[in-house]
N, C-alpha and C positions, 0 to 999 in steps of 0.2 A: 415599488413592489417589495414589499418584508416578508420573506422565506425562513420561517425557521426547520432546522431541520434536525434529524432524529437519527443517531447511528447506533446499532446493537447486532452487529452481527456475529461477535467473535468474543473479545475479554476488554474490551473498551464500551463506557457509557459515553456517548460525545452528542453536545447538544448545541447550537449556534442558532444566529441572527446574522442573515445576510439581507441587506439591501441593494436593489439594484442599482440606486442610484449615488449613497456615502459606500456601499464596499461590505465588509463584514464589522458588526457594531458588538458581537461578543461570542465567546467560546468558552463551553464549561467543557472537560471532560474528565473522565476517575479511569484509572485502569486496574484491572485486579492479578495482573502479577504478579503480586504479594502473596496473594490468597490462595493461587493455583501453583506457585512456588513447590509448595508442600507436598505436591502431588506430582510433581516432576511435567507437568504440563496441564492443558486445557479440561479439565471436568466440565462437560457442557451443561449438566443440570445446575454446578454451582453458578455458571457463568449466569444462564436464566434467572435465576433465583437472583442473584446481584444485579441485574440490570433492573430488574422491579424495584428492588430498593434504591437506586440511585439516581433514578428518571428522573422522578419529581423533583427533588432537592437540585438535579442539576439545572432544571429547567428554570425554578425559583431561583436561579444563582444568574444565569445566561438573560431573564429581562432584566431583573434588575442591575446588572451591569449595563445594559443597554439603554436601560432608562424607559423601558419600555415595557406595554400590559400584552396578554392575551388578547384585548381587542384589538390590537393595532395590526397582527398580524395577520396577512392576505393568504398565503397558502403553506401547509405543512408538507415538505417533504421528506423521507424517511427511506433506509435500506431497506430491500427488497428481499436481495441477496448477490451473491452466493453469500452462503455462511452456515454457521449454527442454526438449526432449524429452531429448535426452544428460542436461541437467545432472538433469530428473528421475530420471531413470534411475537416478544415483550415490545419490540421500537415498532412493529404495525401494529398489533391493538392500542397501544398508547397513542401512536397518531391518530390513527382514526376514529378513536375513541373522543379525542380530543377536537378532531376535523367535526365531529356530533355534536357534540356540546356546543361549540360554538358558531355553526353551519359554517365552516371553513373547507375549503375544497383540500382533497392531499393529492400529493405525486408519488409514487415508488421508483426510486434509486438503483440504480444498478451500483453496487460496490465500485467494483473497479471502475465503473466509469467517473465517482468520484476522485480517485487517487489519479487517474490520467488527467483531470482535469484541474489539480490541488495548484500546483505550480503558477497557476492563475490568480492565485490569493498572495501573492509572493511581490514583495516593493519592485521587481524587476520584470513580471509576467511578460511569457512569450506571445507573438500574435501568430494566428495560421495563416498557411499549413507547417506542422512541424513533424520530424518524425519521436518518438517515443518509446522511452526504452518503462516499460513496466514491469516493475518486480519489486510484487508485493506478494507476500505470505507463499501460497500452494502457486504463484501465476509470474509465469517470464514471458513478456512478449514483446516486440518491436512493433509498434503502428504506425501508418500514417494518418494522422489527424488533419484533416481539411479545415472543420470545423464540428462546433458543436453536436454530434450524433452522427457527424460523417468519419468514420473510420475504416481504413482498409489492413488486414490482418498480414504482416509481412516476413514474421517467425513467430515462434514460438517454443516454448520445452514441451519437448518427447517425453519425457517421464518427470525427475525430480525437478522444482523448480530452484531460484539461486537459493533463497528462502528457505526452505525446506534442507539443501543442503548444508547450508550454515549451521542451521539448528540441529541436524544429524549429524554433522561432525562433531560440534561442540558436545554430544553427548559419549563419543566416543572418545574425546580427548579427558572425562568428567567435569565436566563444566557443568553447574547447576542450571536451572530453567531459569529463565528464558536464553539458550546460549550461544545464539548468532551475535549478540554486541558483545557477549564476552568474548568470544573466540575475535573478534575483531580489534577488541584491546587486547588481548594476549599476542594477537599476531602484531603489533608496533614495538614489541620489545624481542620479537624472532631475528634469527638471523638469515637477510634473505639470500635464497639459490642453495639452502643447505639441504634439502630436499628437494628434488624433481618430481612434481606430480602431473600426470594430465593433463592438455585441456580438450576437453570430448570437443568434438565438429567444429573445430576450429578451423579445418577446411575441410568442411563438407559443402562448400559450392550453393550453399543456401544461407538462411537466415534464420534456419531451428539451433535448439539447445539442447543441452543434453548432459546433467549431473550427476546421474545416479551413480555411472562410473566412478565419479570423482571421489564420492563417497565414500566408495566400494575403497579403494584406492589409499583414500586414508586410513582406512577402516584396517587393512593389510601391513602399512606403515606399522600402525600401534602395534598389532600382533606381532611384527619382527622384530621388534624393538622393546616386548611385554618387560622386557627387566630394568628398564629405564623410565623411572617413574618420575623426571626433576619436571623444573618447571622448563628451564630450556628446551627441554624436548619439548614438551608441550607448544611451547613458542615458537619454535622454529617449525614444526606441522603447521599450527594453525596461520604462520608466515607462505608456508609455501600453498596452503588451500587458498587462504585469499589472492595471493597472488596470480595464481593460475585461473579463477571463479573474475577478477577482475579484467585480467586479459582476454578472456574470450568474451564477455559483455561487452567492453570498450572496441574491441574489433568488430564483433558482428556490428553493433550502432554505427559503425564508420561504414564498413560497408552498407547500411542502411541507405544513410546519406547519400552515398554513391550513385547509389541503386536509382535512388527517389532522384535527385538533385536538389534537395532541399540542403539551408543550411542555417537551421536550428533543431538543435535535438534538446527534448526535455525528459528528465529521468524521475521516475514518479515512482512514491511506493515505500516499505519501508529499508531496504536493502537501498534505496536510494539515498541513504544516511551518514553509508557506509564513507568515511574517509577514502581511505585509499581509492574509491574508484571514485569520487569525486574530482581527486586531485588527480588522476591520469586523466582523467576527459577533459578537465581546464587545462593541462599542457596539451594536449589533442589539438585542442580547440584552438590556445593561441596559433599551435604551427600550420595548421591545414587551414584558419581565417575560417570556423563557425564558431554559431553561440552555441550554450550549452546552459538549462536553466533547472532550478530546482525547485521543488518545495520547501519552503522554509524549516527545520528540522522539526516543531512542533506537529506539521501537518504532514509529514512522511509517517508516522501513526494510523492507525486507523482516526475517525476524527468527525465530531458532526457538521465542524466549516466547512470542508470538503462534499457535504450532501446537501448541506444548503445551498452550497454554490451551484452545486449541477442539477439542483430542482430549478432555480433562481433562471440558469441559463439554457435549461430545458424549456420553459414559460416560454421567455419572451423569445427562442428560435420556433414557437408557434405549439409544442406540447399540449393538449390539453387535460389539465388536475380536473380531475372525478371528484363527484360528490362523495363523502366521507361513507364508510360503513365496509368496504372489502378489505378483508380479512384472508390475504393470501399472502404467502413467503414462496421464495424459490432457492431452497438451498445450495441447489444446482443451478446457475443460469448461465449457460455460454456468454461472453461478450459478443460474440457473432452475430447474438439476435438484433442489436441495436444495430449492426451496420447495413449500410445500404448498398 
């Protein structure tokens, strides 16, 4: 079965060929960070506007790297949402426009179910049940994953997500857009424990999250600190925000683990990228004997391997893809609605 799939929900055009039975055969994707740079963040009409232009050319890049036509392919599937309502708009009218044309059935994607299940595209994929530390963009959440469409909800953030906090602190330290990866290299040249910040619910006797504080928190730092413009300061906050933002992630997962008795955790998403919490949950991991698996750093992106994959293995766990022609997004969609 050949899945290509269609992702536009955010500021990434990502278009792939997944086969169920060689693997993923190719991946185009463009991102427009460059573009909304300018604007200090997400302009969602430009982000629309650019995914129109980008579809086609990617799609023209993604067979023929594959080696492969429009005919060959068995079903399209495509982000759904959450997301950009415009930019969704652009990846389902193209799919199913294209599911018309060529009477090819489509599937609609849940986002996030793609990035929990990216890890899977990875030379080392987990098998289930595992549990799952998500955190990607606006969403932090712990799951347990059984399998494919069986997920059970085990925390989650109360308010900011890690994501969200990254990118609002980094704005108050001035770091230009996009600026969770800069605040995350600026924090490898900090000096760590020179600041003491927070870490929300870190025992709170559950498995929720909770950043806004943390924000708040730095946000306060700056202020006391307004006449101290170097870069060390800068580096040593954004040392002591990752540090604190890493600790309570890596502890609530372990107690995940605990909870569940599982002993594989996989970290999905694009805050899953992050070094430094990479490399506490590989010593984690060595000393308490679990695995601990990743996305490969290309697919912690938004990305459209990652949608191909979960239409690909939505299919054959018994799915059934619709004849082409519906024309609906959900910019809002719980991940709860997929669990059983």
């Amino acid at each position: 079965m050949l899945v290509l799939g269609v992702e536009s929900s955010c500021d990434e055009t990502g278009l792939a060929l997944y086969d169920s039975a060689a693997g993923l055969l190719s991946h185009a994707l463009h991102s427009q960070v460059a573009m909304h740079a300018e604007y200090g963040g997400v302009v969602p009409e430009l982000a629309s506007r650019d995914h129109i232009r980008r579809v086609v050319p990617l799609l023209r890049s993604t067979l023929e790297n594959a080696g492969k036509s429009l005919a060959d392919v068995d079903a399209i599937a495509y982000t759904r949402g959450p997301g950009l309502s415009g930019a969704l708009l652009v990846g389902c009218a193209f799919a199913e426009a294209l599911g018309l044309a060529l009477d090819k059935p489509t599937l609609p994607v849940h986002h996030l179910e793609g990035h929990l299940l990216s890890p899977l595209l990875s030379a080392d994929p987990p098998t289930f049940p595992f549990v799952a530390l998500l955190v990607s963009g606006g969403h932090t959440q712990l799951m347990r994953v059984s399998g494919v469409g069986d997920y059970e909800l085990l925390g989650e953030t109360l308010d900011d997500a890690a994501g969200e906090a990254f990118d609002k602190s980094a704005k108050l330290l001035g770091l230009p857009y996009p600026g969770g990866a800069l605040l995350s290299r600026l924090a490898e040249t900090g000096t760590p424990e020179r600041y003491a910040l927070p870490r929300p619910m870190l025992h709170s006797g559950d498995l929720n999250f909770s950043f806004s504080g943390l924000k708040t928190a730095v946000l306060t730092l700056v202020r006391e600190n307004a006449e101290d413009a170097s870069e060390a300061f800068r580096a040593d906050v954004a040392r002591a925000f990752q540090e604190a933002i890493v600790e309570v992630l890596v502890k609530k997962s372990l107690k995940a683990l605990k909870q569940t008795g599982l002993q594989r955790l996989v970290v999905a998403g694009g805050v899953g990228a992050n070094r430094q919490l990479r490399s506490t949950l590989d010593d984690e991991a060595k000393r308490k004997r679990f695995r601990v698996h990743y996305p490969e750093l290309e697919f912690c992106t938004d990305n459209g391997a990652m949608i191909a994959l979960a239409g690909c293995l939505r299919l054959q766990a018994g799915a059934e893809a619709k004849p082409a022609g519906s024309f609906a997004v959900q910019p809002r969609w719980p991940l709860a609605e997929l669990m059983r």
